[in-house]
N, CA, C, O and CB atoms as a CASP TS submission, in Angstrom:
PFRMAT TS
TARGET T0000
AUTHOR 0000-0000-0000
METHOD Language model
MODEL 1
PARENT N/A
ATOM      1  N   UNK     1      -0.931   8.537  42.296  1.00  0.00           N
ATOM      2  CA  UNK     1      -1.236   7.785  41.108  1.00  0.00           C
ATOM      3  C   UNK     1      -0.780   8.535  39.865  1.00  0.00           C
ATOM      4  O   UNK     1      -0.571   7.966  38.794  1.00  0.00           O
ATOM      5  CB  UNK     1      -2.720   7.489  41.038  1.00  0.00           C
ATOM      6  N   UNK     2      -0.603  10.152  40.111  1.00  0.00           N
ATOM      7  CA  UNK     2      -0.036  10.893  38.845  1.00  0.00           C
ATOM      8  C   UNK     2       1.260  10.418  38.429  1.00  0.00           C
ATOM      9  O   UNK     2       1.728  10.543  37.298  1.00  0.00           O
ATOM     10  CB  UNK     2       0.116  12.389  39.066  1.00  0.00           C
ATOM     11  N   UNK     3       1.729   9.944  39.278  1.00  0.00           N
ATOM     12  CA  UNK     3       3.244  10.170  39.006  1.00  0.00           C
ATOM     13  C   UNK     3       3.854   8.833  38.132  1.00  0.00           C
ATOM     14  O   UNK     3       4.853   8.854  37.414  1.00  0.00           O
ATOM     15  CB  UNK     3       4.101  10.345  40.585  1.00  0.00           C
ATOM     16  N   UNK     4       3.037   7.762  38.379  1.00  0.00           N
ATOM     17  CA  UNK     4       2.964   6.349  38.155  1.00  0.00           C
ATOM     18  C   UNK     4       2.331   6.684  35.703  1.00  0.00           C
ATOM     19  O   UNK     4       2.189   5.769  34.891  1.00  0.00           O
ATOM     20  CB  UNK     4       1.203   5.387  39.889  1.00  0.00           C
ATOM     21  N   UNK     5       2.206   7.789  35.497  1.00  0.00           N
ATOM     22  CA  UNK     5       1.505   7.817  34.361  1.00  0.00           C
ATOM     23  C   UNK     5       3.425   8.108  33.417  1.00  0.00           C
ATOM     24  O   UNK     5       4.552   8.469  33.756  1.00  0.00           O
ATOM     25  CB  UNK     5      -0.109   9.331  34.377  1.00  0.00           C
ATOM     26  N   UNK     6       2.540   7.551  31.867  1.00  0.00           N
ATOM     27  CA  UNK     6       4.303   7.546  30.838  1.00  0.00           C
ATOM     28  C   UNK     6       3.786   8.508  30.090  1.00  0.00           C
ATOM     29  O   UNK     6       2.616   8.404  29.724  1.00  0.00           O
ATOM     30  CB  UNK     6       5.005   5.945  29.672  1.00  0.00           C
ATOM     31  N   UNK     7       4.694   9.804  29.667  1.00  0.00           N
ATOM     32  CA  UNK     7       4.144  10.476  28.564  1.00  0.00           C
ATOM     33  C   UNK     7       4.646  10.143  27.456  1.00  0.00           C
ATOM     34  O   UNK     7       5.527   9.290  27.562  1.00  0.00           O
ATOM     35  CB  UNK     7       4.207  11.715  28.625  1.00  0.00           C
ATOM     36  N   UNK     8       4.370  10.572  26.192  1.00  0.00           N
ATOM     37  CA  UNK     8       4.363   9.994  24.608  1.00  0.00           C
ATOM     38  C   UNK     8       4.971  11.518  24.232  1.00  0.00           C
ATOM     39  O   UNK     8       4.754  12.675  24.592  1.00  0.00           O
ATOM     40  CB  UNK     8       2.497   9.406  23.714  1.00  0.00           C
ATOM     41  N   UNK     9       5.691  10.958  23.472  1.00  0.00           N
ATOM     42  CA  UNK     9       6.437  12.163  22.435  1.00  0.00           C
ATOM     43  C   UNK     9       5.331  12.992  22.073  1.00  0.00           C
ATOM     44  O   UNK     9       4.160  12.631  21.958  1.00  0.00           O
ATOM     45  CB  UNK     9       7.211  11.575  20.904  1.00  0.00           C
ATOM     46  N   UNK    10       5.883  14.323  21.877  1.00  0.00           N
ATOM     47  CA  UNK    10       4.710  14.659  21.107  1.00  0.00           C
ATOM     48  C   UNK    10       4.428  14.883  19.543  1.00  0.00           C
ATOM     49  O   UNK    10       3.946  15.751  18.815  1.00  0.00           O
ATOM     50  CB  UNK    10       4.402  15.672  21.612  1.00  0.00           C
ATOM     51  N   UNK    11       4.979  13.664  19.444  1.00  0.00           N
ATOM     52  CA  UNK    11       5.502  13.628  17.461  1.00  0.00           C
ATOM     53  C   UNK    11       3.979  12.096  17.509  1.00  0.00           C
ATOM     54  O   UNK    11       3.605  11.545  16.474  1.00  0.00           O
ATOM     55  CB  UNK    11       8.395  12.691  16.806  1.00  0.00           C
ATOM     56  N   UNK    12       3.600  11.868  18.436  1.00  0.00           N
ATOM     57  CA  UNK    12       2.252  10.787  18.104  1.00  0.00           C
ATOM     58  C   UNK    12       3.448   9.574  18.979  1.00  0.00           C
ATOM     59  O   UNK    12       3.306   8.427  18.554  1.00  0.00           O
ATOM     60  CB  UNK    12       1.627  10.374  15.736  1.00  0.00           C
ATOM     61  N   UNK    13       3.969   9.647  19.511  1.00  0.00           N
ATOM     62  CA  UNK    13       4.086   8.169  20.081  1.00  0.00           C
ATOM     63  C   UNK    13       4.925   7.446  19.727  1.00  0.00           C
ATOM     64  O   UNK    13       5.308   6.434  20.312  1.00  0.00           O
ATOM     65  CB  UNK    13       3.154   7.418  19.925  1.00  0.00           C
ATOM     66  N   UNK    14       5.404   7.992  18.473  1.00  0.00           N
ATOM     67  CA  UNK    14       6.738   7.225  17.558  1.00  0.00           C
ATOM     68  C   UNK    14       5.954   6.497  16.327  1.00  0.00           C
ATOM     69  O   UNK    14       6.467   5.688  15.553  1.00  0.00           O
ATOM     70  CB  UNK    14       7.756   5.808  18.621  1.00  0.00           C
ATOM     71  N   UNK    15       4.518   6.984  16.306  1.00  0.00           N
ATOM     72  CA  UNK    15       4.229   6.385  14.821  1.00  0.00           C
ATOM     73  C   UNK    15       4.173   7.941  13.588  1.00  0.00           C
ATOM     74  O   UNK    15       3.992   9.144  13.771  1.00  0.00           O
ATOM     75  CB  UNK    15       2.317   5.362  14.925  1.00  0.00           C
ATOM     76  N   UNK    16       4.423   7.123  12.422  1.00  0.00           N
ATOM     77  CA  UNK    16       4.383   8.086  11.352  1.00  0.00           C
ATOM     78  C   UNK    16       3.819   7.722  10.491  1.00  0.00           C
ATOM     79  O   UNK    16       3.762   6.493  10.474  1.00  0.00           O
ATOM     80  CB  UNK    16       5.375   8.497  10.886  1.00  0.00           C
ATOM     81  N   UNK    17       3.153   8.367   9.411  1.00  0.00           N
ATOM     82  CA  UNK    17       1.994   8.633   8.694  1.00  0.00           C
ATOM     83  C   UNK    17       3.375   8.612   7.075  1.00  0.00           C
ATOM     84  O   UNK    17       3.946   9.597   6.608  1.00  0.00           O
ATOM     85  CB  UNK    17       0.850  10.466   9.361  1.00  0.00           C
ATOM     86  N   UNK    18       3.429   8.018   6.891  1.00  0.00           N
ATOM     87  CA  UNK    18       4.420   7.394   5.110  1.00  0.00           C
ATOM     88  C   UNK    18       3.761   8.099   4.173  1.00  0.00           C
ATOM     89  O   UNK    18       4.350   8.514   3.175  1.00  0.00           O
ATOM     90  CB  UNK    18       4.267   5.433   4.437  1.00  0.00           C
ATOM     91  N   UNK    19       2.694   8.278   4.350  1.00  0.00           N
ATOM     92  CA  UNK    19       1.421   9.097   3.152  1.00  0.00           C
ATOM     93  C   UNK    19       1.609  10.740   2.943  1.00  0.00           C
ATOM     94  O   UNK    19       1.293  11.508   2.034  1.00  0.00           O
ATOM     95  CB  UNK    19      -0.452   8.960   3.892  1.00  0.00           C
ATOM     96  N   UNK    20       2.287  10.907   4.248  1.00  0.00           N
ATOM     97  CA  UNK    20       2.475  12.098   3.919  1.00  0.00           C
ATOM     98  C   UNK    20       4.094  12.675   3.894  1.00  0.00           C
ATOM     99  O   UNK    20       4.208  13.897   3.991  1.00  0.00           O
ATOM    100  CB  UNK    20       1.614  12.768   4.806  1.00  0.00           C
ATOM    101  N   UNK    21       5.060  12.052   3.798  1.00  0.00           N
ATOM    102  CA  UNK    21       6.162  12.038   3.411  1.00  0.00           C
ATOM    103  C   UNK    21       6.495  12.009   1.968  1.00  0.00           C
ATOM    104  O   UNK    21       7.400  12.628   1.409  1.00  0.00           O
ATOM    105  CB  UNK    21       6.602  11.193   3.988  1.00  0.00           C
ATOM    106  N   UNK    22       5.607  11.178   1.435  1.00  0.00           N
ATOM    107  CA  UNK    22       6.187  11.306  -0.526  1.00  0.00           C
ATOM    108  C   UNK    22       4.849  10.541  -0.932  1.00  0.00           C
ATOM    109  O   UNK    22       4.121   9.665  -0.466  1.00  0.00           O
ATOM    110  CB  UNK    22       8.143  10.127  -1.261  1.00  0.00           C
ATOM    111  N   UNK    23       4.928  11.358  -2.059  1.00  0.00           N
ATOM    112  CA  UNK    23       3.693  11.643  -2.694  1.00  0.00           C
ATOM    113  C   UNK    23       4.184  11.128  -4.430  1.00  0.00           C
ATOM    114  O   UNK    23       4.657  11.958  -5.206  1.00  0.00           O
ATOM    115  CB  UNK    23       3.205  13.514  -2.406  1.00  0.00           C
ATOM    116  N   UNK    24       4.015   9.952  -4.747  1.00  0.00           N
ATOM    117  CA  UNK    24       4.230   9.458  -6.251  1.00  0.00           C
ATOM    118  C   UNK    24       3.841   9.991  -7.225  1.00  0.00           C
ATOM    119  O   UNK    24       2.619  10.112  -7.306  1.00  0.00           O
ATOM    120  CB  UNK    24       3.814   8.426  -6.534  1.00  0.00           C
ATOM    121  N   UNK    25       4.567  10.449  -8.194  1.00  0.00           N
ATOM    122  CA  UNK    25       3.694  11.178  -9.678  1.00  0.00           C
ATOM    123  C   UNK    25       2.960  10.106 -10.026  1.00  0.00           C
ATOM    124  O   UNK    25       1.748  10.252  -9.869  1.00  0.00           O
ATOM    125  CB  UNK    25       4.671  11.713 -11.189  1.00  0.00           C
ATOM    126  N   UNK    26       3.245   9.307 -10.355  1.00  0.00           N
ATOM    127  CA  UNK    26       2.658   7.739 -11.103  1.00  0.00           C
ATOM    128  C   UNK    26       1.626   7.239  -9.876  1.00  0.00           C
ATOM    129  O   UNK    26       2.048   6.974  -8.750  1.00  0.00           O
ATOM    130  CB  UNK    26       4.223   6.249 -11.420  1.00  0.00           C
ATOM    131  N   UNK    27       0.043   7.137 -10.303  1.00  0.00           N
ATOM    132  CA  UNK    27      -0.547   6.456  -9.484  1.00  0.00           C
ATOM    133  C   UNK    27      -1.416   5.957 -10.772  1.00  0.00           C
ATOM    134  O   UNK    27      -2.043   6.408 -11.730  1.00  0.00           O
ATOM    135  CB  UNK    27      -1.163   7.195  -8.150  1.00  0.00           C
ATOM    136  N   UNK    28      -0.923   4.362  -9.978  1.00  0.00           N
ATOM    137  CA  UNK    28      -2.027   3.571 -10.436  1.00  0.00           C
ATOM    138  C   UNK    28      -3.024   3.004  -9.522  1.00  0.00           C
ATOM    139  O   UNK    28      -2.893   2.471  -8.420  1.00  0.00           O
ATOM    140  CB  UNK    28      -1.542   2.574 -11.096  1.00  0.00           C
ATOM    141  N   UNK    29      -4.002   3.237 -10.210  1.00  0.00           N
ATOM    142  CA  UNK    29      -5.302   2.093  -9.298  1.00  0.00           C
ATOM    143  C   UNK    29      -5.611   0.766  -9.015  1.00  0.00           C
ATOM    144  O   UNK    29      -6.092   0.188  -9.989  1.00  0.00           O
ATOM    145  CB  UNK    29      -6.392   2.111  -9.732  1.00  0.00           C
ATOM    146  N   UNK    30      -5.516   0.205  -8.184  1.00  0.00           N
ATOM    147  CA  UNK    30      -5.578  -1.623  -7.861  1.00  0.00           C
ATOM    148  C   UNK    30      -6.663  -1.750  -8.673  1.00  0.00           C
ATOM    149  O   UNK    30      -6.502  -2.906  -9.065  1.00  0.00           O
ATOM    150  CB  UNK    30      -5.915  -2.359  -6.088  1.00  0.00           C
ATOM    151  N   UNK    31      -7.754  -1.321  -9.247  1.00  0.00           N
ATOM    152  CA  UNK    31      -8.388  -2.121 -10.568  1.00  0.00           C
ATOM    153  C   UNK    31      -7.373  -2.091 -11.818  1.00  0.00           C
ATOM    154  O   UNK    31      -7.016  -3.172 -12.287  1.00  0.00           O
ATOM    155  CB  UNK    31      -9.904  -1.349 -11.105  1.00  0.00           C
ATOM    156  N   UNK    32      -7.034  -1.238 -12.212  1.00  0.00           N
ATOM    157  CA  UNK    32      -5.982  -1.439 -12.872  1.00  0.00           C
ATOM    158  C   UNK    32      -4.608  -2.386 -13.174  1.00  0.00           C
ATOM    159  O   UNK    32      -4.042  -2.689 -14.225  1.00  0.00           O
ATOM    160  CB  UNK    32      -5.800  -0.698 -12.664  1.00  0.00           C
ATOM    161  N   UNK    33      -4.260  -2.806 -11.312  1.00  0.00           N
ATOM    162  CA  UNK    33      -3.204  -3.664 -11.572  1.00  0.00           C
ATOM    163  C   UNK    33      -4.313  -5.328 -11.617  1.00  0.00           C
ATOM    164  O   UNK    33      -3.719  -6.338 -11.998  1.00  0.00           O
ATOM    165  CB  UNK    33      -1.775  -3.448 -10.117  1.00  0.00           C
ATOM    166  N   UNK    34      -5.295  -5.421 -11.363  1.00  0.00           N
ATOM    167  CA  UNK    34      -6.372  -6.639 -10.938  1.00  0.00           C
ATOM    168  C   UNK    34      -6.196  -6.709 -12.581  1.00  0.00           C
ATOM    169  O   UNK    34      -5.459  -7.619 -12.961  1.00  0.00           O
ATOM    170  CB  UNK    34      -8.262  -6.307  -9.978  1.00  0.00           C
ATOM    171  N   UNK    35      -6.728  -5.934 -13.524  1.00  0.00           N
ATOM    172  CA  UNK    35      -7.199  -5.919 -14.777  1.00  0.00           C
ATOM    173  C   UNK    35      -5.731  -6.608 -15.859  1.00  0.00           C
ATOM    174  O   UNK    35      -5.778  -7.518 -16.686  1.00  0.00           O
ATOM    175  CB  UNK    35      -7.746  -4.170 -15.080  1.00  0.00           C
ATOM    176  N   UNK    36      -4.659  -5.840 -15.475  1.00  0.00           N
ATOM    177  CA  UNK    36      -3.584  -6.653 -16.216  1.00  0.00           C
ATOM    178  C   UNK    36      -3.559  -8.132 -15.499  1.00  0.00           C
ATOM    179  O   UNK    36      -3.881  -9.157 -16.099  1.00  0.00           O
ATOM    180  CB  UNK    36      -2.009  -5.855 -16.111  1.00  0.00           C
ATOM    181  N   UNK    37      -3.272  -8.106 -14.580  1.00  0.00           N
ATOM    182  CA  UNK    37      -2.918  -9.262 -14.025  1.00  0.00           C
ATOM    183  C   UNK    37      -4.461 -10.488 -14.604  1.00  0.00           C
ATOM    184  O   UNK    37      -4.186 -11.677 -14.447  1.00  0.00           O
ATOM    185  CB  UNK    37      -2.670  -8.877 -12.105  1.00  0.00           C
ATOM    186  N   UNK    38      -5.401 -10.301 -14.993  1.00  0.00           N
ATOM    187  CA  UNK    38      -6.450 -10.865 -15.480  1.00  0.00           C
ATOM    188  C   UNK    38      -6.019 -10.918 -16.911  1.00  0.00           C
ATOM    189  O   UNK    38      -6.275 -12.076 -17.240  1.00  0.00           O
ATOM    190  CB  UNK    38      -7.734 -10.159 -15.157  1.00  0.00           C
ATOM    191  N   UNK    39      -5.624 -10.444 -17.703  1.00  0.00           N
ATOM    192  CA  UNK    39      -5.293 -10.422 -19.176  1.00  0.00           C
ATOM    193  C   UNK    39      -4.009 -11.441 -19.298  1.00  0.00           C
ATOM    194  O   UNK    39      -4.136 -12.310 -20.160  1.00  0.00           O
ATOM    195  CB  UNK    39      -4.923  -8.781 -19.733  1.00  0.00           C
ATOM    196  N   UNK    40      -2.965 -11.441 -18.652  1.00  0.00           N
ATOM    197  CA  UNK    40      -1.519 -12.118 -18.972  1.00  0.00           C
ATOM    198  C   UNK    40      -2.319 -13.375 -18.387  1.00  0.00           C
ATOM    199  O   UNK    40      -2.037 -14.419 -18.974  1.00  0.00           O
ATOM    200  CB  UNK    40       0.200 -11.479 -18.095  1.00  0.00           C
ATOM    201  N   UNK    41      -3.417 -13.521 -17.178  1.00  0.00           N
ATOM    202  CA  UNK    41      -3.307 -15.146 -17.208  1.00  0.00           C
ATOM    203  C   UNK    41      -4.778 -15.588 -18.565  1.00  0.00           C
ATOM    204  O   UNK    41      -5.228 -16.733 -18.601  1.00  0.00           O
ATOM    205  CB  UNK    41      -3.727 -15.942 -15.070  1.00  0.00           C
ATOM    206  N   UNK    42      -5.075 -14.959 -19.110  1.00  0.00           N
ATOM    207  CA  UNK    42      -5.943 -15.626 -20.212  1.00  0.00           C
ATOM    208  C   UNK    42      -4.860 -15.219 -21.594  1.00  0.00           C
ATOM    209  O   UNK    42      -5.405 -15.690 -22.592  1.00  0.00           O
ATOM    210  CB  UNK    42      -7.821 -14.831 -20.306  1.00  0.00           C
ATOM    211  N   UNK    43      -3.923 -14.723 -21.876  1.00  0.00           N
ATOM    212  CA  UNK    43      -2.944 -14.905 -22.594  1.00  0.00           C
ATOM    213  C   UNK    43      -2.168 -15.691 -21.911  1.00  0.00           C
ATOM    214  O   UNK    43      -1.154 -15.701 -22.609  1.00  0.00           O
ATOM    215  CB  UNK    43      -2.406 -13.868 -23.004  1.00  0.00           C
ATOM    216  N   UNK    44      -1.949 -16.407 -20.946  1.00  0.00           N
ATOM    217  CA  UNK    44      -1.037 -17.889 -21.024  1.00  0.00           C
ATOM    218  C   UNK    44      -1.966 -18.798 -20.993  1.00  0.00           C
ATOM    219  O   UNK    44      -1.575 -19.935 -21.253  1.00  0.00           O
ATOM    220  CB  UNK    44       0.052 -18.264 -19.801  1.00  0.00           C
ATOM    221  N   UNK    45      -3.282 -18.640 -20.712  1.00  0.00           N
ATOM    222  CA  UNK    45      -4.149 -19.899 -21.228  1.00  0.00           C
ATOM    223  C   UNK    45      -4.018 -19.929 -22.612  1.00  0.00           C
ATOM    224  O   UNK    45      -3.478 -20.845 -23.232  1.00  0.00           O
ATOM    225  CB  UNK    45      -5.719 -19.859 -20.885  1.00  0.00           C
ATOM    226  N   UNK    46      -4.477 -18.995 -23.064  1.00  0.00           N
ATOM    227  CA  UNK    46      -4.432 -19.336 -24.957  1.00  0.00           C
ATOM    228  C   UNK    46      -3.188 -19.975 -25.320  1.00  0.00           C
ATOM    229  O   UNK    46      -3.187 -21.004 -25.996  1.00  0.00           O
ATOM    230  CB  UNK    46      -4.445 -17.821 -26.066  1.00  0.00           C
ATOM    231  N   UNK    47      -2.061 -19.388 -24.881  1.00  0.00           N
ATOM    232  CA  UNK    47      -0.984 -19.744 -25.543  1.00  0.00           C
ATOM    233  C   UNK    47      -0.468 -21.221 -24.857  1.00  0.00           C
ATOM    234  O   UNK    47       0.628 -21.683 -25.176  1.00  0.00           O
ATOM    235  CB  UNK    47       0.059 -18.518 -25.470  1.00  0.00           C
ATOM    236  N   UNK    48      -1.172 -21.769 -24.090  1.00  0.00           N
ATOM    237  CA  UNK    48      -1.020 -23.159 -23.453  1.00  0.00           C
ATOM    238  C   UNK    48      -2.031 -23.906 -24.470  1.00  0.00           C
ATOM    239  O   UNK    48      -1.859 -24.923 -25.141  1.00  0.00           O
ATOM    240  CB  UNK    48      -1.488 -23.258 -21.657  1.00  0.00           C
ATOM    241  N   UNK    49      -3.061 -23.111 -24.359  1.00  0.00           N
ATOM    242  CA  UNK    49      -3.794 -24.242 -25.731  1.00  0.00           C
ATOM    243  C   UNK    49      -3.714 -24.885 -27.219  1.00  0.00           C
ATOM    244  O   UNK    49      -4.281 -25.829 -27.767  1.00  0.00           O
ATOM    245  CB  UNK    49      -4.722 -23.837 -26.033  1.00  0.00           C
ATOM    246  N   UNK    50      -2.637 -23.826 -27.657  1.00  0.00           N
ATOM    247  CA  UNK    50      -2.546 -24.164 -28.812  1.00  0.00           C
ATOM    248  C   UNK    50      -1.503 -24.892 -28.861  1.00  0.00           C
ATOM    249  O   UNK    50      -1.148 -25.391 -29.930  1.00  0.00           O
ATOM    250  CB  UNK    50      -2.578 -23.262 -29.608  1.00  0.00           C
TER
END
């Protein structure tokens, strides 16, 4: 039954971790992008109302 078994790289299997390859100077926070994206649509309401 041993012989019948598959071994996996030993790099994980062929998956990789992106997070630790590059590392962005610029981080923004998803409240941050939620918060603009909340402002431009009540500045195209206003500017639809008038």
């Amino acid at each position: 039954m041993a012989k019948n078994q598959i071994a996996l790289p030993a790099s994980g299997g062929g998956l990789m971790r992106y997070s630790d390859e590059f590392k962005s100077k610029l981080q923004i926070k998803p409240s941050h992008i939620v918060a603009v994206i909340v402002v431009a649509i009540v500045i195209e309401v206003l500017l639809r109302l008038r």
